[in-house]
Residue, then its C-alpha position, 0 to 999 in steps of 0.5 A: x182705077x181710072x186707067x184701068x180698062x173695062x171689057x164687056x164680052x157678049x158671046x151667044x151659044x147655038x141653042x143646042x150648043x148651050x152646054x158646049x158652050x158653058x165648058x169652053x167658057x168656063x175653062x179659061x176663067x182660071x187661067x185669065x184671073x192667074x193673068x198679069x194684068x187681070x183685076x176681075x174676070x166673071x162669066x154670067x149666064x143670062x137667065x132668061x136666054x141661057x144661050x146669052x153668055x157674057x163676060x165681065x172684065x177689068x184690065x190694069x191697062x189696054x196693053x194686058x188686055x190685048x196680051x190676053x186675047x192672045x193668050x194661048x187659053x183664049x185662042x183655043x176658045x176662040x178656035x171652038x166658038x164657030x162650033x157652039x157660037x151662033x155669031x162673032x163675040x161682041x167685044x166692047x172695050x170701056x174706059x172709067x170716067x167717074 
């Protein structure tokens, strides 16, 4: 477990883009959990700000995380978000220490 790689993805929807935003996000849950490499892959919705999303992510290693941004699922997600995203994704990349 202390190789595996933890990802924390905050990625903020357009306040009238907040339902197009969950249907882009919500389709590349399935396919990522089915990928080689995926430990755990979960999508969350702020509740007190719905244009708040993040994702929640463990990796086997580095390698299988960065073959998935690549994946042709993620791809096309990330083509759509200029559209419903109010900013870049904030993609931070964690290491276990304890």
């Amino acid at each position: 477990m202390a190789d595996t790689i933890r990802v924390v993805a905050h990625i903020k929807a357009k306040p009238d883009k907040v339902e197009e935003m969950r249907n882009v996000l919500t389709k590349i849950v399935e396919p990522t959990r089915k990928e080689d490499g995926c430990i755990s892959y979960t999508l969350t919705q702020n509740v007190a700000d719905p244009t708040d999303f993040t994702f929640v992510e463990e990796w086997e290693s580095a390698e299988k995380m960065q073959a998935h941004l690549g994946s042709a699922h993620i791809q096309e997600a990330l083509g759509q978000l200029p559209n419903v995203g109010a900013a870049d994704p904030d993609i931070r990349t964690y290491k276990v220490l304890v």
